[in-house]
N, C-alpha and C positions, 0 to 999 in steps of 0.2 A: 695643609688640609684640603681634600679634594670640595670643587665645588659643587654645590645642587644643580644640577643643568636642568632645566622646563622640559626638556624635551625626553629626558630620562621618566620622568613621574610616573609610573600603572597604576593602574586602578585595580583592586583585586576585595572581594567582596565572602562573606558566608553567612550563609541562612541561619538563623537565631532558632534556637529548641523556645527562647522562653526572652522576650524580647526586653531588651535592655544590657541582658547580659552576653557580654561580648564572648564571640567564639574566634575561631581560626578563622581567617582570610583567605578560602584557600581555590578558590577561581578567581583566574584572572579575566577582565572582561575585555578585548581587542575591539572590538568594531563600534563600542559605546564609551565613553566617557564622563566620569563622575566626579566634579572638584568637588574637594574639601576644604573651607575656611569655618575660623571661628567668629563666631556674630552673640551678640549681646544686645544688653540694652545699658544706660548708663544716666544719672541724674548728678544734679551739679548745685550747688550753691553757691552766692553773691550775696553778703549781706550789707547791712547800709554801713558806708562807712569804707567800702572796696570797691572796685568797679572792676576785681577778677576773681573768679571764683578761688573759695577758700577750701570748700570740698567737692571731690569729684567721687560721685560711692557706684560699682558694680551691681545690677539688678539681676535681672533673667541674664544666663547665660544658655546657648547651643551651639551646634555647627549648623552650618548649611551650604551647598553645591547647588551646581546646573551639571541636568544632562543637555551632552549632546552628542553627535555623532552619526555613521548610516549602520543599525543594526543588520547584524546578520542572523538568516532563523534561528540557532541553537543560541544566539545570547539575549532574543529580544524577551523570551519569556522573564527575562531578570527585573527590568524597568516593571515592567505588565504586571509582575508579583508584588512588587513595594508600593504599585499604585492601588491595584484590584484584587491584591488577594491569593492565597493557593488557587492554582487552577485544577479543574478536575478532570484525569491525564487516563486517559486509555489508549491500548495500540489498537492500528487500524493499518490493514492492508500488509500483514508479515512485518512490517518493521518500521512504519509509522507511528508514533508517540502523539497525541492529538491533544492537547493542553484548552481548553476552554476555560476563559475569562470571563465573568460577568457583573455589570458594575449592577450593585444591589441597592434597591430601592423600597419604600411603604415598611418601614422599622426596622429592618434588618441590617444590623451593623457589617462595616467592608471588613475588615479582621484582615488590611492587608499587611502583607509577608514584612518585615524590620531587618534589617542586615547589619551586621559590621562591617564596616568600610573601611578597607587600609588604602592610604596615598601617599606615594613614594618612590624612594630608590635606596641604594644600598648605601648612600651616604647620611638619608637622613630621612623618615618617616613620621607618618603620625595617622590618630585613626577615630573615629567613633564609633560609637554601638547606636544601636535599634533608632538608624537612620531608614525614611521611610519616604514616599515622594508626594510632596505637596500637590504639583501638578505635573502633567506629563502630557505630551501631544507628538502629534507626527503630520507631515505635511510630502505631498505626491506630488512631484509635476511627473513629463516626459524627461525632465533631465538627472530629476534626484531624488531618491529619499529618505528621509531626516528622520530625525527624533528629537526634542526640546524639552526641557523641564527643570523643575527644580527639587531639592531633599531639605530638608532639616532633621538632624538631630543631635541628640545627647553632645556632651561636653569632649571637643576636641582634648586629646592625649597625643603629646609631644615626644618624639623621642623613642619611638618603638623600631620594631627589626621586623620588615615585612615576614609575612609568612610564608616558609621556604616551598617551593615545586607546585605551586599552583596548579590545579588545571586548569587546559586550554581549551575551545570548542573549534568546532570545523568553520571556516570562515566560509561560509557558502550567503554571498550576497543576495539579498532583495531587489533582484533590479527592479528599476524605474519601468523599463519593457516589460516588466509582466504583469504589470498591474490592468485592471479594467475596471468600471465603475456601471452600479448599474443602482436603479431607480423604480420602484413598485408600488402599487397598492396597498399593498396587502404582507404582511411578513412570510407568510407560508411562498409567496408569489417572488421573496427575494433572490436573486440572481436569473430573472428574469427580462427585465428589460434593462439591455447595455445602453448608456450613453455613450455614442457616438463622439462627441463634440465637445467631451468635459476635459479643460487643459491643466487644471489645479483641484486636486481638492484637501481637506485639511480637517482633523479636528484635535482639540483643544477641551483636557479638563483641568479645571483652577479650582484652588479654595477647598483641596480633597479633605485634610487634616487641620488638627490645630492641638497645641498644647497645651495639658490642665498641669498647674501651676498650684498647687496647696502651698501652704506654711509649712515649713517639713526642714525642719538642719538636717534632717539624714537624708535630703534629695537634692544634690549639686546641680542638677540641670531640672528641665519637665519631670514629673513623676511616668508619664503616658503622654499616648495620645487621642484623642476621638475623635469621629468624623464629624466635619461641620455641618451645622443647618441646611447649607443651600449651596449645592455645587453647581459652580457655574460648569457645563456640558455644551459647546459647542461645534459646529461644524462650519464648512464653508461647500461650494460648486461653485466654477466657475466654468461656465457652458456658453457656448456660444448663443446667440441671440438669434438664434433662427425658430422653428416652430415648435421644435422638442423645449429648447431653453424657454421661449416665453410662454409656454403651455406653463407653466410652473407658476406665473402670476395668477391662474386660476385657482390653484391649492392653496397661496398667499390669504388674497382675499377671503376664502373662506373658511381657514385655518385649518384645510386638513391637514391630516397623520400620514405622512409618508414612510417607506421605508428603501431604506440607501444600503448597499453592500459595496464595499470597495476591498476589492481582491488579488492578490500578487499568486500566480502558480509556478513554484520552481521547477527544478531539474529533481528527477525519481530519485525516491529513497534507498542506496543499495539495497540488495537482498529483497525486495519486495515491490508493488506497483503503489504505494502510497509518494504523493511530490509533497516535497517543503510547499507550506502554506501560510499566507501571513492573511488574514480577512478581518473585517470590522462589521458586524453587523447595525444598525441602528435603527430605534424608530426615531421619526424627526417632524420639526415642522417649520415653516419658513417666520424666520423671525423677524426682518425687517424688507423695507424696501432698500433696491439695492441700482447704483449710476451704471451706465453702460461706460465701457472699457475697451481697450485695443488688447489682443493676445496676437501677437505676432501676425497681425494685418486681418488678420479674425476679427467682429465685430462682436462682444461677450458681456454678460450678463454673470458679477459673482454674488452667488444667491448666499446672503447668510443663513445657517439653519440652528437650530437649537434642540439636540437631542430631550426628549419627554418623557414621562412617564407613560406606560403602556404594558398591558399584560404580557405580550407575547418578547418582550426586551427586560428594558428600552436601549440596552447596548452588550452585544456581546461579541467578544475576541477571542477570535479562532487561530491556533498556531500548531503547525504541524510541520514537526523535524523530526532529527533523532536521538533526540537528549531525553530518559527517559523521565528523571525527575528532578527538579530544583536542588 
C-alpha cells in the first residue's frame, strides 16, 4: 500500500450554491494553503470510587485549518470571499475584472462565501463543506508577503476521491516591491500621502464567525454560522521614528480617524491597460502607545492601529486580475 507523503497533499476548493451542501472541488489553489483536521470537543467522567475516568462522551464536533502561504492575484480573491463575502466584480480597462471587498458594519450581516474543501492525494482524501474563515490577515515587509488565518467547518469526511482536472489560476505573484503605503486625512485624500519610511505593516481580522449549535439529531456538526458581536480589526505601521513617524503621536493623543491604503501594482493585464491590483483601504485609529525598535539600524516606531467604524469604509479590498468570477 502506497504511503500518504505531506508533501503530495493539494488543497482544491468549490463555492457552495447553498451553503453546507457540499459541491465539487474543483479549483485547485497553488500559492495559498488550507489544512484540514478534525477538532471537537469532549467531556469525561470520574466517579467516587475510580480515580480514571469511566466515560469519555463526544460533544460538538467540526473541522478546522490554517491558511497560509504568499497569494497570488487570481487565487487571493478565494481566502477574501470565505472571510468578507461575494465581492462586487466589474471589468475595468478591456480586460481587468475588479473584485471589491468590503467588511460590513451598523447591522448588516457579512454573508461571507462557505466552500467545500478537499485535502489530499490520490492515495487518500478527505473533505468538509461550508468551511468559512474565522480570521484572516496578511503581513508586508520589503522581503515578503504572506497570508495567515484560520477556517472552521462542518464534519470532516474520510475517504473521498479528490475531484478530478481541477482548475488552475495563473501564478502571477504579489511582490513585496510593489507594494507602497500611504497615510491621509481624509478617505477621498487616500493614496495621497506615501510613507517613505514604513518597513512593515500588517493587518489582522479575529473572531469573524462563530457557530450556532441548536438541539437537532438531524445536525451532525453546527447547523450555521453568524457573525460575532465584536470583531477584533487590527492593523500595525512600523515607520521609522523621524518627523512623519512621530507626527503620528499627535493623531494618538487626540484620537483622530486616519486613513491607511497599502497598495501592491503588478505587471498589465494582457489585452488591455488594467495591472493586477492587490490594495487595502482602511479607516483607523491609533490604538495604543507603542516602544521604539531597531529595523535594520533604522531607528522605528511600530504604531498599532485599530480599524473603526466610519461612514466612508471602515475597510475595503480592492483586487484586480483576470479571473472573472469566483
Amino acid at each position: 500500500m502506497p504511503e500518504r507523503q505531506t508533501g503530495n497533499q493539494v488543497t482544491q476548493i468549490g463555492i457552495e450554491t447553498v451553503s453546507g451542501t457540499s459541491v465539487a472541488a474543483n479549483k485547485r489553489l497553488k500559492s495559498v494553503d488550507i489544512t484540514l483536521n478534525t477538532a471537537g470537543e469532549f467531556t469525561s467522567f470520574v466517579p467516587q470510587g475510580s480515580r480514571l475516568a469511566t466515560t469519555v462522551v463526544p460533544g460538538r464536533e467540526w473541522s478546522s485549518g490554517s491558511i497560509s502561504g504568499m497569494p497570488v492575484y487570481d487565487e487571493i480573491i478565494y481566502p477574501l470571499a470565505i472571510a468578507l463575502g461575494a465581492p462586487v466584480t466589474t471589468t475595468v480597462l478591456v480586460t481587468g475584472k475588479q473584485h471589491i471587498f468590503t467588511l460590513l458594519n451598523n447591522g448588516a450581516a457579512q454573508a461571507a462565501k462557505t466552500v467545500t474543501l478537499e485535502k489530499g492525494d490520490a492515495v487518500r482524501a478527505g473533505k468538509a463543506s461550508h468551511v468559512q474563515a474565522e480570521s484572516l490577515g496578511f503581513n508586508i515587509t520589503r522581503s515578503e508577503f504572506s497570508i495567515d488565518g484560520e477556517v472552521m467547518g462542518q464534519l470532516y469526511t474520510d475517504g473521498i476521491t479528490l475531484t478530478a482536472t481541477p482548475a488552475t489560476f495563473p501564478q502571477i505573484p504579489i511582490l513585496p516591491k510593489d507594494f507602497s503605503v500611504y497615510l491621509d486625512n481624509t478617505w477621498a485624500a487616500l493614496g495621497t500621502t506615501k510613507l517613505l519610511r514604513d518597513f512593515a505593516s500588517n493587518i489582522s481580522l479575529s473572531g469573524m464567525i462563530g457557530g450556532v449549535w441548536p438541539i437537532n439529531q438531524a445536525n451532525p456538526s453546527f447547523a450555521t454560522t453568524v457573525d460575532t458581536t465584536e470583531l477584533d480589526a487590527t492593523m500595525e505601521l512600523r515607520v521609522a521614528a523621524d518627523a512623519v513617524g512621530m507626527a503620528q503621536l499627535t493623531a494618538l493623543r487626540s484620537g483622530t480617524t486616519k486613513y491607511l491604503r497599502i497598495e501592491a501594482l503588478g505587471p498589465v493585464i494582457a489585452g488591455g491597460t488594467a495591472v493586477n491590483t492587490f490594495r487595502i483601504d482602511a479607516a483607523v485609529k491609533f490604538s495604543d502607545y507603542a516602544g521604539f525598535d531597531d529595523e535594520d539600524g533604522i531607528y522605528v516606531v511600530p504604531w498599532p492601529l485599530r480599524v473603526v467604524d466610519d461612514t466612508s469604509g471602515p475597510l475595503v479590498i480592492t483586487v484586480i486580475n483576470s479571473t472573472a468570477t469566483l
